[in-house]
NULO-161643 format. One record per residue (C-alpha): residue in three letters; x, y, z negated; residue number from 1. Coordinates in nm, 3 decimals, decimal comma. Example, Ala and Ser with C-alpha at 12.3 -4.5 7.8 and 13.67 -1.06 7.14 Angstrom:
2
<res Ala px 1,230 py -0,450 pz -0,780 n 1> .
<res Ser px 1,367 py -0,106 pz -0,714 n 2> .
//
This chain:
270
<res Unk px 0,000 py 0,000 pz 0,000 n 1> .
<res Unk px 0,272 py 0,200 pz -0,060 n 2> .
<res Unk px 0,433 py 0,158 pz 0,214 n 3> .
<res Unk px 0,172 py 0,223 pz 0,462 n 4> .
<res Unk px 0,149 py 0,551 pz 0,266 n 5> .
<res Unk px 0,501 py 0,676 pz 0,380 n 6> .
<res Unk px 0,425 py 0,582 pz 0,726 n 7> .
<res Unk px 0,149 py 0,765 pz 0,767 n 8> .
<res Unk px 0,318 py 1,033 pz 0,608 n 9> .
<res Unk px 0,599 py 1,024 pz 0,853 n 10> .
<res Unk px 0,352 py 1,059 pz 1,134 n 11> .
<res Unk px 0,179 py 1,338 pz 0,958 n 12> .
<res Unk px 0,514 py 1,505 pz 0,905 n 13> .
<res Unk px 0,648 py 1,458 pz 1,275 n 14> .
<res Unk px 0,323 py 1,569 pz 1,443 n 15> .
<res Unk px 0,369 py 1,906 pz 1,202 n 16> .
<res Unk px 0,747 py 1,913 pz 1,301 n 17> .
<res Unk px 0,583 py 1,894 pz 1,663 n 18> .
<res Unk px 0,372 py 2,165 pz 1,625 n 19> .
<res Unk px 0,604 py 2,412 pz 1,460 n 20> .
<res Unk px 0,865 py 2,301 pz 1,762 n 21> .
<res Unk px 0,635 py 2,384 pz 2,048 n 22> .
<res Unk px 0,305 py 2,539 pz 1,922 n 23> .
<res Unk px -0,024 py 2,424 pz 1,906 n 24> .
<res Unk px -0,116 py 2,413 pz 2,277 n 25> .
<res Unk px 0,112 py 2,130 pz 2,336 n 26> .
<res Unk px -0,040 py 1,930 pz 2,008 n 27> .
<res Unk px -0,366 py 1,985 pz 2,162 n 28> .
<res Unk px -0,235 py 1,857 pz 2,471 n 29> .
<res Unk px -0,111 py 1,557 pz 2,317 n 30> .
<res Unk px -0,354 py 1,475 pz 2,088 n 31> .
<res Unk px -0,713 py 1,678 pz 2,233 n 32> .
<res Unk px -0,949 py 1,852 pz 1,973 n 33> .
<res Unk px -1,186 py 1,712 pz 1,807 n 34> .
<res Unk px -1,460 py 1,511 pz 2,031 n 35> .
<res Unk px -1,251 py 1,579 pz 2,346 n 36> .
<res Unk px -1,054 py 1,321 pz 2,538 n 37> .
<res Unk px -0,683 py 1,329 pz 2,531 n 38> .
<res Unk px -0,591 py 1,578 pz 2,851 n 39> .
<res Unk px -0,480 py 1,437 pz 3,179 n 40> .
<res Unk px -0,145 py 1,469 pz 3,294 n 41> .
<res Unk px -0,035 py 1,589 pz 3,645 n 42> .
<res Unk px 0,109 py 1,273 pz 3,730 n 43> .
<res Unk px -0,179 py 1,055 pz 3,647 n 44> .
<res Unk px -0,405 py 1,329 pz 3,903 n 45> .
<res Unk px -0,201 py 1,284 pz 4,167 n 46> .
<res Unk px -0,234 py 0,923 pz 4,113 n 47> .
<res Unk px -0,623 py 0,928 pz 4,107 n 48> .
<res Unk px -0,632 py 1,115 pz 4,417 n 49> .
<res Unk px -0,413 py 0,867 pz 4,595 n 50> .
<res Unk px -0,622 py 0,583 pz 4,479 n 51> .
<res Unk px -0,947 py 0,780 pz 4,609 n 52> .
<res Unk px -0,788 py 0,830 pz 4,977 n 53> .
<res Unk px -0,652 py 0,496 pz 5,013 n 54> .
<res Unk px -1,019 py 0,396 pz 4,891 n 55> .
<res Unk px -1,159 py 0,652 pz 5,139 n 56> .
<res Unk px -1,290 py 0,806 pz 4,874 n 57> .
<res Unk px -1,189 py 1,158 pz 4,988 n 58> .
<res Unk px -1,473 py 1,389 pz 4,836 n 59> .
<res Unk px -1,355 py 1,256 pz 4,477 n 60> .
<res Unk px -0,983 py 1,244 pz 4,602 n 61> .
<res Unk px -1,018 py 1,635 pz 4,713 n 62> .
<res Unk px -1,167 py 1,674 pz 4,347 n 63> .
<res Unk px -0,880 py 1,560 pz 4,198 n 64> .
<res Unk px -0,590 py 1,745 pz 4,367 n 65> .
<res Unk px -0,793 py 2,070 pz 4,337 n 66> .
<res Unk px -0,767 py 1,998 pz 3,980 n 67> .
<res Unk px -0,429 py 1,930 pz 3,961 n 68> .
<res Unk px -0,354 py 2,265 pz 4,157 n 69> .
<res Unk px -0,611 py 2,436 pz 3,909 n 70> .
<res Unk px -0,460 py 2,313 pz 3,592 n 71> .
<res Unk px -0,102 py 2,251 pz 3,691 n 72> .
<res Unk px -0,007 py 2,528 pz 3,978 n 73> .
<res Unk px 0,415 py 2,523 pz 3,901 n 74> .
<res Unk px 0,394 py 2,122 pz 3,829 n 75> .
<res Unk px 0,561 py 1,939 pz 4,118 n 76> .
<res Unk px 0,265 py 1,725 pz 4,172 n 77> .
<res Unk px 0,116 py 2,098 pz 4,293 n 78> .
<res Unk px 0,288 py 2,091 pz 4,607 n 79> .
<res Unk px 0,149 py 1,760 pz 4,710 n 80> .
<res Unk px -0,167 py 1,813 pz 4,579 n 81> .
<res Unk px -0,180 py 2,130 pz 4,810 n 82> .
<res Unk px -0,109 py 1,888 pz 5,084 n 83> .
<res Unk px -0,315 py 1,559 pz 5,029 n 84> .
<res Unk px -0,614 py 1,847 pz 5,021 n 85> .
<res Unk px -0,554 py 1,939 pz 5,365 n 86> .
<res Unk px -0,540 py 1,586 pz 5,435 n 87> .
<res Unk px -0,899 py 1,499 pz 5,250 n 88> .
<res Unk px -1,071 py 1,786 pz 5,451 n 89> .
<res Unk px -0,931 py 1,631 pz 5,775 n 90> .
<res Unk px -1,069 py 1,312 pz 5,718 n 91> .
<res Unk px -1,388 py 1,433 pz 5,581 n 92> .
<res Unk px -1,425 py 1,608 pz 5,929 n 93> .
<res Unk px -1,418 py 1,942 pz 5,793 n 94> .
<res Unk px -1,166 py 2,066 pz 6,071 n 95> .
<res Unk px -1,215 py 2,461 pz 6,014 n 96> .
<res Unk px -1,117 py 2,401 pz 5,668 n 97> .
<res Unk px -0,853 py 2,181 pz 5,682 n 98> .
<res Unk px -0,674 py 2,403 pz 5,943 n 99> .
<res Unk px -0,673 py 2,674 pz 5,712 n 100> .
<res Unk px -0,530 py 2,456 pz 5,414 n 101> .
<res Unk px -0,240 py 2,333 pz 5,656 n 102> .
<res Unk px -0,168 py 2,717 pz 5,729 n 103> .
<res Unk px -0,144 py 2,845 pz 5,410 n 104> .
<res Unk px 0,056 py 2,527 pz 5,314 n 105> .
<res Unk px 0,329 py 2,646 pz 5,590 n 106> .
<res Unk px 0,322 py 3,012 pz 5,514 n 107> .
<res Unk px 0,398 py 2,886 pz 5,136 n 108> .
<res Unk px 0,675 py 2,635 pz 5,206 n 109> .
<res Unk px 0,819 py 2,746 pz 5,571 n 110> .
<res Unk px 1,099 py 2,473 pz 5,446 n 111> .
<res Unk px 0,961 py 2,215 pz 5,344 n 112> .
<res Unk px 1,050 py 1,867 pz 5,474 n 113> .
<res Unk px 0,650 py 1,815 pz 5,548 n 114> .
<res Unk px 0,634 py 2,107 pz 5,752 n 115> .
<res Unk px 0,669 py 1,901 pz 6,072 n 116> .
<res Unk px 0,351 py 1,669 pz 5,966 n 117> .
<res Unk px 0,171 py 1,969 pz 5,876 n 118> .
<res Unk px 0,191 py 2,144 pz 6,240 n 119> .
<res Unk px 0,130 py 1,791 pz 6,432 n 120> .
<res Unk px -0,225 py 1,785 pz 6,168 n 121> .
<res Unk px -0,284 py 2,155 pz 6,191 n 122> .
<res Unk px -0,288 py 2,125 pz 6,593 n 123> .
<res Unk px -0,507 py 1,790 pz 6,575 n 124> .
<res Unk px -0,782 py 1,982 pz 6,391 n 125> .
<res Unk px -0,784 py 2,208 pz 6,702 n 126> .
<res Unk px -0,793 py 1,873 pz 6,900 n 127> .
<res Unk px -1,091 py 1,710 pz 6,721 n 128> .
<res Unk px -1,304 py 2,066 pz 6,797 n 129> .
<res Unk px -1,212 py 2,081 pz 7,184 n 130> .
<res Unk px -1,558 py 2,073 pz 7,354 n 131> .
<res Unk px -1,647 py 1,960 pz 7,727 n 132> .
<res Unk px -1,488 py 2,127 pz 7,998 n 133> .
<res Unk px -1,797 py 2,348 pz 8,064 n 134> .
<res Unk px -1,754 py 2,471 pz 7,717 n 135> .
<res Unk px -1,532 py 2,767 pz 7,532 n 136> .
<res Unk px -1,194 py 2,654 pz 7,518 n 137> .
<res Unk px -1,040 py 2,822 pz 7,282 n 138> .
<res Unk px -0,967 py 2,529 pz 7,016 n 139> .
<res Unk px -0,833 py 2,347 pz 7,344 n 140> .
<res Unk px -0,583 py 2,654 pz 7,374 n 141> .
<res Unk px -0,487 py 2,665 pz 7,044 n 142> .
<res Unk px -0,419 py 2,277 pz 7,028 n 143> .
<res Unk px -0,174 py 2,341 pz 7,300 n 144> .
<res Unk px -0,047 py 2,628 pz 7,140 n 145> .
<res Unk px 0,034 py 2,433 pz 6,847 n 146> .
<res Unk px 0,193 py 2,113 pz 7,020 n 147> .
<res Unk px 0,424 py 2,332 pz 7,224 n 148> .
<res Unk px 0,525 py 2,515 pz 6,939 n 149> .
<res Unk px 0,615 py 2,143 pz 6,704 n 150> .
<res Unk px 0,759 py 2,024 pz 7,024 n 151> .
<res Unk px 0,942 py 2,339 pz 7,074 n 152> .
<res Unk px 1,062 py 2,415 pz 6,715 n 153> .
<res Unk px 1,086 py 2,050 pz 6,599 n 154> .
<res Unk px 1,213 py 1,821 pz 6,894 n 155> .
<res Unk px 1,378 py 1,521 pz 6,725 n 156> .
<res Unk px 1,048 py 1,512 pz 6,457 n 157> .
<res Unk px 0,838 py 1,158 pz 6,545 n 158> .
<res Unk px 0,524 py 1,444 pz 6,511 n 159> .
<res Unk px 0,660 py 1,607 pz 6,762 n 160> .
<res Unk px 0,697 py 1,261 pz 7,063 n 161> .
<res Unk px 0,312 py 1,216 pz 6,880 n 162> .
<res Unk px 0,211 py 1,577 pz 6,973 n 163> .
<res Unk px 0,356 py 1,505 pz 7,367 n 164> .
<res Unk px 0,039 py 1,258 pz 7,380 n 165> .
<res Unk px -0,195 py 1,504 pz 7,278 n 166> .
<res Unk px -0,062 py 1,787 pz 7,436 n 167> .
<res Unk px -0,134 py 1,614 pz 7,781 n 168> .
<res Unk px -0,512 py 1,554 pz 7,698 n 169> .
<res Unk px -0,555 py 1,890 pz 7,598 n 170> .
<res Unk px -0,414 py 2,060 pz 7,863 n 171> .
<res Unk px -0,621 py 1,790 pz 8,128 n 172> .
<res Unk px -0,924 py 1,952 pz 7,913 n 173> .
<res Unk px -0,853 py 2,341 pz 8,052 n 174> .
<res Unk px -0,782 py 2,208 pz 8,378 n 175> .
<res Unk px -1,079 py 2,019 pz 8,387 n 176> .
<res Unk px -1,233 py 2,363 pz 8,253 n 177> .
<res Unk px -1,037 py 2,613 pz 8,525 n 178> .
<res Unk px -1,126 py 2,365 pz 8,776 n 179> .
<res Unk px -1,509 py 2,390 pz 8,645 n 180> .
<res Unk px -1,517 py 2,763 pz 8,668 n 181> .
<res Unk px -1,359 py 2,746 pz 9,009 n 182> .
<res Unk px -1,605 py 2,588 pz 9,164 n 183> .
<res Unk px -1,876 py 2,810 pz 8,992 n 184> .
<res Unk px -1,730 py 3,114 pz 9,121 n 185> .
<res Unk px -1,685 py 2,944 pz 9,468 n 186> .
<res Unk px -2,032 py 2,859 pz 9,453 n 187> .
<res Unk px -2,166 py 3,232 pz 9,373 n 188> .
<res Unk px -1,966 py 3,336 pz 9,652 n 189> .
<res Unk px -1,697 py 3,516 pz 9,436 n 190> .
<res Unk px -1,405 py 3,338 pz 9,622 n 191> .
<res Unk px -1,151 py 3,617 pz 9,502 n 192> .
<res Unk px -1,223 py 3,514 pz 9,194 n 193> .
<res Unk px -1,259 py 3,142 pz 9,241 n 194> .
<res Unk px -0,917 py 3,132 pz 9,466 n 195> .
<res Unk px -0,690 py 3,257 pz 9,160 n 196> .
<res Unk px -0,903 py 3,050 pz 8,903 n 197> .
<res Unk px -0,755 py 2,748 pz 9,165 n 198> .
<res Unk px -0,434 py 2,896 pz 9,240 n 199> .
<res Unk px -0,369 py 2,902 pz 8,873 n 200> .
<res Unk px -0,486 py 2,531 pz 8,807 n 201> .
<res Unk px -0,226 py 2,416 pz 9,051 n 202> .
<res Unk px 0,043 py 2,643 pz 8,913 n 203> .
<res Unk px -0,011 py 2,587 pz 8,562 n 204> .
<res Unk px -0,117 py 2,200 pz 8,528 n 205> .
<res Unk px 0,010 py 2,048 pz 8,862 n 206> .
<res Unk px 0,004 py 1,682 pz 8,645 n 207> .
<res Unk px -0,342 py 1,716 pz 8,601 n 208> .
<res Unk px -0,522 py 1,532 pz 8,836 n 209> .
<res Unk px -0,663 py 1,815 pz 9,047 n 210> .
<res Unk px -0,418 py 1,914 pz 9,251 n 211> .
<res Unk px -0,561 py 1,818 pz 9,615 n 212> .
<res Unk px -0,904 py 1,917 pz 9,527 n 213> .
<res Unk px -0,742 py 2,214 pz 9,456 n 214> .
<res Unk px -0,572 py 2,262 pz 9,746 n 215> .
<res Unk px -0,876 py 2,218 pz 9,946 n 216> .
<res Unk px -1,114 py 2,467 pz 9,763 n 217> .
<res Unk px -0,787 py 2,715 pz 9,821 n 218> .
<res Unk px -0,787 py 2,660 pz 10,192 n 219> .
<res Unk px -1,175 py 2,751 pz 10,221 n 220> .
<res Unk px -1,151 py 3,014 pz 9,987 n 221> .
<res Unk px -0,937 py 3,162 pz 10,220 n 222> .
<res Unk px -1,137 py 3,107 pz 10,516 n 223> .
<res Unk px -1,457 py 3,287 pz 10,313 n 224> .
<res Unk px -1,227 py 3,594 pz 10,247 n 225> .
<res Unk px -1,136 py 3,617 pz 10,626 n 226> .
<res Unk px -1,478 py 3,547 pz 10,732 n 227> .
<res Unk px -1,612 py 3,803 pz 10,466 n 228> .
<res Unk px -1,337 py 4,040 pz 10,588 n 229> .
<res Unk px -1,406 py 4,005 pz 10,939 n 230> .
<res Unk px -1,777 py 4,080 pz 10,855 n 231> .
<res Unk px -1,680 py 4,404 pz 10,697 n 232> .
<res Unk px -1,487 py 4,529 pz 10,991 n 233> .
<res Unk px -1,762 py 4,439 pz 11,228 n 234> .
<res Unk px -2,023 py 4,599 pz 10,975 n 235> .
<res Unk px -1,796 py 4,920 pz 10,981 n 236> .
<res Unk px -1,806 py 4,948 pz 11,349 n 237> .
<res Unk px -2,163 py 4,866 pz 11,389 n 238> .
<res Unk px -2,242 py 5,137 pz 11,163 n 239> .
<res Unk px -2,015 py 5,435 pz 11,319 n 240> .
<res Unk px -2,262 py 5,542 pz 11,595 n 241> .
<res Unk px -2,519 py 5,584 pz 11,282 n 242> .
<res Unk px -2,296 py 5,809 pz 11,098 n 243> .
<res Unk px -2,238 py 6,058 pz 11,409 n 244> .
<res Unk px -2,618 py 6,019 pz 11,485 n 245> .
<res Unk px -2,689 py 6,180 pz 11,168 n 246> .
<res Unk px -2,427 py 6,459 pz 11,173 n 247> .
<res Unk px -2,588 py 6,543 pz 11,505 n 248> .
<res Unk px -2,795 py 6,882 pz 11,489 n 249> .
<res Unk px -3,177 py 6,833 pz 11,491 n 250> .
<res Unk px -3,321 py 6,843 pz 11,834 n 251> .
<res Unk px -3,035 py 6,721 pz 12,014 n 252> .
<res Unk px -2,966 py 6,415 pz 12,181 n 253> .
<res Unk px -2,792 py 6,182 pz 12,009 n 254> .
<res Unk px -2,439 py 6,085 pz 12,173 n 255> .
<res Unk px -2,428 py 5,767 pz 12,307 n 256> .
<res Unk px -2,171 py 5,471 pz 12,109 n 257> .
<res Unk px -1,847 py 5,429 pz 12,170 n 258> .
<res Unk px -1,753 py 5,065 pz 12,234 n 259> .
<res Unk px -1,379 py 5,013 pz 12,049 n 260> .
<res Unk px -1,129 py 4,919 pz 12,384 n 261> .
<res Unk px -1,075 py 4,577 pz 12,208 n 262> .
<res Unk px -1,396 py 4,441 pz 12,280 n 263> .
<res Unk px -1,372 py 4,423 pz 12,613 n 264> .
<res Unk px -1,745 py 4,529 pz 12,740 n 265> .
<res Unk px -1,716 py 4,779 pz 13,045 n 266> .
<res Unk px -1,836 py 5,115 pz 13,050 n 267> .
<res Unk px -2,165 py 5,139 pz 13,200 n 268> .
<res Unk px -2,147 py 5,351 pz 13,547 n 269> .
<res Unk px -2,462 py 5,578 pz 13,572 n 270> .
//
């Protein structure tokens, strides 16, 4: 009896050496108030969350790594949790989101050895939002943006031979897109418009599977531009008489046309 005495009095006495060491926030932390549960440690979030994404569990596994980042923001577990977020938001399909939290992750840690991963996932949340080819491309051009810039700035990365993939499809997307708008210009009769639209498709994405279609819509665009333009000359001509017919004084008799020498039609002999 005794003896169990001056153990518990050595505990007693070590947990009040504890607290005088490093205050009573770390007690609590150790030992929880009254009625509360002992408080989690970072480590032992960052292992729930893990367990939740393997599990596919990723609204609880995004739960748990915004609570790590809450509770413990300088712990080292914060840096992950920051990323395995990003991560749970992909694969939950929230793409806007995700993109965001991949962002800010590379604005905070430029040099970080994930950085590579994180530009490959950041353009792939672009990639999952590209729409048809008859649609606004603009997450198409911004998943190309962001493969040629991984490729670009991180050449030997595996993300980067992944991106080369992915980069292909997208661009196929805006030519299928350019090539769309082509032929809806072409069709409204703009063919200015629809020859650079074509002229650009073959310049910029020659690899893209459009290139003699495009050739031919460039060759009768062409021909629709001289036809229009011949059209205009003749229109011109045809309408010269009219213009000295009207600057002729009221009363007298209008002057007669003058047929251009290039047209070949004799003068008429009176």
């Amino acid at each position: 009896m005794i003896f169990k005495l001056k153990i518990s009095a050595l505990i007693v006495l070590a947990a009040l050496v504890m607290v005088s060491i490093t205050g009573c926030g770390a007690f609590k932390k150790l030992f929880g108030r009254e009625g509360q549960e002992i408080e989690v440690l970072p480590q032992q979030l960052a292992e729930e969350g893990m367990e939740a994404m393997a599990e596919e569990r990723y609204n609880l596994a995004a739960e748990k790594f915004q609570n790590l980042k809450d509770r413990y923001p300088y712990s080292r577990y914060a840096i992950l949790a920051e990323l395995k977020m990003a991560d749970a938001l992909f694969l939950r399909g929230k793409y806007i989101e995700a993109a965001e939290a991949y962002l800010e992750f590379e604005r905070l840690h430029p040099k970080n050895e994930a950085v590579p991963y994180v530009i490959y996932q950041l353009g792939m949340c672009y990639f999952k939002q590209m729409p048809a080819y008859d649609r606004d491309q603009s997450n198409t051009v911004k998943a190309i943006q962001t493969f040629t810039r991984l490729r670009q700035t991180y050449p030997e990365s595996k993300y980067s031979a992944m991106a080369s993939a992915r980069l292909t499809e997208a661009q196929k997307n805006l030519a299928g897109h350019e090539f769309y708008v082509g032929q809806f210009y072409l069709k409204m009769e703009a063919y200015k418009a629809a020859l650079g639209r074509f002229m650009g498709l073959i310049k910029n994405y020659p690899d893209a599977g459009y290139h003699n279609q495009a050739i031919e819509y460039i060759r009768l665009c062409r021909e629709k531009l001289a036809e229009v333009k011949t059209a205009e000359v003749k229109d011109s001509e045809g309408k010269e008489p009219e213009v000295e017919a009207n600057e002729t004084g009221k009363g007298e008799k209008p002057k007669p046309p003058r047929t251009s020498p290039d047209m070949g039609i004799p003068p008429v002999e009176r």
